[in-house]
N, C-alpha and C positions, 0 to 999 in steps of 0.2 A: 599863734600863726594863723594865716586867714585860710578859709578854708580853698581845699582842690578842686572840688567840685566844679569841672568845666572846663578848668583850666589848661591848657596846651602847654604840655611838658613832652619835653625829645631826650632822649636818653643814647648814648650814643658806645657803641662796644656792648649791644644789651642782646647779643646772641648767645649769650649764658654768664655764667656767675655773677659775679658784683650787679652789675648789668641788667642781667636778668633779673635778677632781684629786686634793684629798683624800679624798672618796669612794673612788674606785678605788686608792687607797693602805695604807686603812685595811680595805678588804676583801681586799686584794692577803695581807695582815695576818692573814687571821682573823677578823676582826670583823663585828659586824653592823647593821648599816652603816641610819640611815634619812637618806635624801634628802628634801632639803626645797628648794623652791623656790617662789615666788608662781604662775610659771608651772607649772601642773599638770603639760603633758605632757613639758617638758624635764624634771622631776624623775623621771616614769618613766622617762624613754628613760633617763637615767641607772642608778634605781635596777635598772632590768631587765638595764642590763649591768654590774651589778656584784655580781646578785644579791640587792641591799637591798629596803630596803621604803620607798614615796614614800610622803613626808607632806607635800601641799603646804599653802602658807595662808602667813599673816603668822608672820614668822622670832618677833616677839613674845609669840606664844600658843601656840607648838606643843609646848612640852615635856609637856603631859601626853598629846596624840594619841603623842607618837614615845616617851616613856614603855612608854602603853599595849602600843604596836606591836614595843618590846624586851621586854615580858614584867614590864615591871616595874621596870628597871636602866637606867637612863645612867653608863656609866662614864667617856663621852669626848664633852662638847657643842663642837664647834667653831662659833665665834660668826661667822662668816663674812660672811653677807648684810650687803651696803652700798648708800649711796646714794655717788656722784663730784655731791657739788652743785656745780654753778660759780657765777662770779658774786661781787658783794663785798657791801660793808655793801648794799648798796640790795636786795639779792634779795628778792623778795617775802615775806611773813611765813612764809606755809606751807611755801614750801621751806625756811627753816631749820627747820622743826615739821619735818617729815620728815624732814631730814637727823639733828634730835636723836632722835628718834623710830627709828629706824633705825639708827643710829652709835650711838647710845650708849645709850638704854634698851633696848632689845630686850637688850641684854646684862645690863641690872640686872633684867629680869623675868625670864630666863633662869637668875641667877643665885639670884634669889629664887626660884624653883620648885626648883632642883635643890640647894639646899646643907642646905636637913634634913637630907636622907636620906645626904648626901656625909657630914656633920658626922657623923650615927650610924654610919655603918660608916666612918668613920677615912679615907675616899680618894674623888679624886674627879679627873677635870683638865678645867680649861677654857680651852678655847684661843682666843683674840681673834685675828682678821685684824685687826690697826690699820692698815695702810701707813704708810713714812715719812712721811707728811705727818702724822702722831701726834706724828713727833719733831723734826719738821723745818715745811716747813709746805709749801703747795703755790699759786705766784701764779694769780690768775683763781681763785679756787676757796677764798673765804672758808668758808660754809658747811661745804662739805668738811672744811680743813682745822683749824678751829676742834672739829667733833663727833669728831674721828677723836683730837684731842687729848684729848678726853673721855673714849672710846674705851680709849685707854692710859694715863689718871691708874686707871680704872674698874681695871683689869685688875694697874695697878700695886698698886692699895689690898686688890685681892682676896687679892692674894700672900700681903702683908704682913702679911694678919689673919686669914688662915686655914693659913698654911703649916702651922703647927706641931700642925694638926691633920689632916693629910695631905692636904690640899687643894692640887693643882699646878695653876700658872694660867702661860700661856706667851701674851708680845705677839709676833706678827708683824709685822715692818713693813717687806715690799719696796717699794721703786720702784717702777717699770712693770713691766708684767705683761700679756705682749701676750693680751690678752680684749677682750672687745666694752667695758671699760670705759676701757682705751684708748684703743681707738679713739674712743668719745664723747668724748675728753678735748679733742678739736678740737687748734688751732696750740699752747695753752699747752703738753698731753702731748705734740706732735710736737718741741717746742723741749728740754725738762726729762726724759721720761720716754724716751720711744723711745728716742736712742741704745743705752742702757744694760738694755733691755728683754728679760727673761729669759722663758721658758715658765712655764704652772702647773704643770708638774711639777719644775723647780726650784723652785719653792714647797714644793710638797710635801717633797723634800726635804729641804729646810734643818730644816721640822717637826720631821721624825724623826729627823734627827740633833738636834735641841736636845732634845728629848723623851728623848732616851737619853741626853742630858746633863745632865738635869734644869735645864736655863735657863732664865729665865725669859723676858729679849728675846730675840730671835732676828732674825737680819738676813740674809735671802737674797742684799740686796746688801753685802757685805762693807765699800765705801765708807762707805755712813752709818754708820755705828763713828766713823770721822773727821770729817764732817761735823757728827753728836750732839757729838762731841767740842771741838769748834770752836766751835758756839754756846753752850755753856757758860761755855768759857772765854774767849773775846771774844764776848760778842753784840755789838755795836757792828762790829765789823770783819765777823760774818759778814751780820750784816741791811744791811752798805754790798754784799755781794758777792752777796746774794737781789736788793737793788735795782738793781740791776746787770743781773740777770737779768729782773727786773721793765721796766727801760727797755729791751732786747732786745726781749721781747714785744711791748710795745706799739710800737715801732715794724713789726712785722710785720702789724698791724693797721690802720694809715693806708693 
């Protein structure tokens, strides 16, 4: 991987965990770093300790403020900020508007602002937070995990049709990720996610070693490799062993 050092990377949802963590990874790095977050002063308190420069607002609009704020250069957008919608078919209209909205265009208008200039100078990387539920899915949490599949088709198609023009696009998709998002995730994330529940800086992690390996998945939890695996190749026996997991839940909720 070529080195950070200088480089203009925006990170976006980085007023704490996953976020935050790449943040402070990528300036750890070299780099220069803008924080973005809806919450204004979580993206200072961030950017002030890692150096960077906050640009908060909608994760959707901000590439020409965090542009301006690099000088001119993105060389590394991590597409981060998410919504955890739960709920199933019936969730009200607007929360799946948000959840698409958020999950998965904010990455198409991100990616539509930054690839001219990607395209004209030969290089560019964009990196998707998806979570496994992109690959896998997640019960109580329609919404969620229907955008997040969006998410990584998005990320997958970016690969595919811009690699050979030095465009490196990397999906992430751990499990639980002990963050406030979490903890919102009520009894479903305490049944499915917790156990197996790593830091944001295994997160970060895992990034930068996939990023020096040029991959494009990347799986902080090692497990969904077999699981991906599995619903491939039997869907039928893995969606008897989701509902399975599905009749668990809901008996915790009587």
């Amino acid at each position: 991987m070529e080195t950070l050092q200088d480089k203009g990377v925006v990170v976006t949802g980085a007023g704490g965990g996953i976020g935050a963590a790449l943040a402070r990874r990528f300036a750890a790095e070299g780099a220069r770093v803008v924080v973005n977050d809806l919450d204004g002063a979580k993206a200072k308190a961030v950017a002030d300790e890692v150096g960077g420069i906050a640009v908060p607002g909608d994760a959707s609009t901000i590439v020409p403020q965090a542009t301006d704020a690099l000088g001119g250069t993105v060389d590394v957008y991590c597409a981060n900020a998410g919504l955890a919608s739960g709920g199933t078919e019936a969730a009200p209209e607007d929360v799946w508007a948000a959840a698409w909205d958020v999950n998965v265009m904010a990455h198409v208008r991100a990616a539509h602002a930054l690839l001219p200039d990607w395209l004209e100078r030969g290089g560019g990387r964009f990196v998707s937070t998806v979570s496994a539920a992109g690959l896998l899915t997640m019960i109580g949490a329609a919404p969620y995990s229907v955008t997040k599949h969006g998410a990584y088709a998005f990320a997958e198609w970016l690969s595919l049709t811009y690699r050979h023009r030095g465009v490196k696009v990397h999906a992430m998709c751990p499990q639980g990720v002990r963050t406030d998002m979490l903890t919102a995730s009520g009894s479903a994330g305490d049944l499915v996610l917790a156990p197996t529940a790593i830091e944001p800086d295994d997160v970060a992690d895992a990034l930068f070693t996939g990023m020096a390996q040029d991959r494009f998945l990347i799986l902080p939890h090692p497990e969904v490799d077999a699981y991906y695996q599995a619903r491939a190749a039997t869907p039928d026996k893995w969606l008897t062993g989701m509902n399975h997991i599905q009749q668990k839940w809901e008996a915790t909720q009587r």
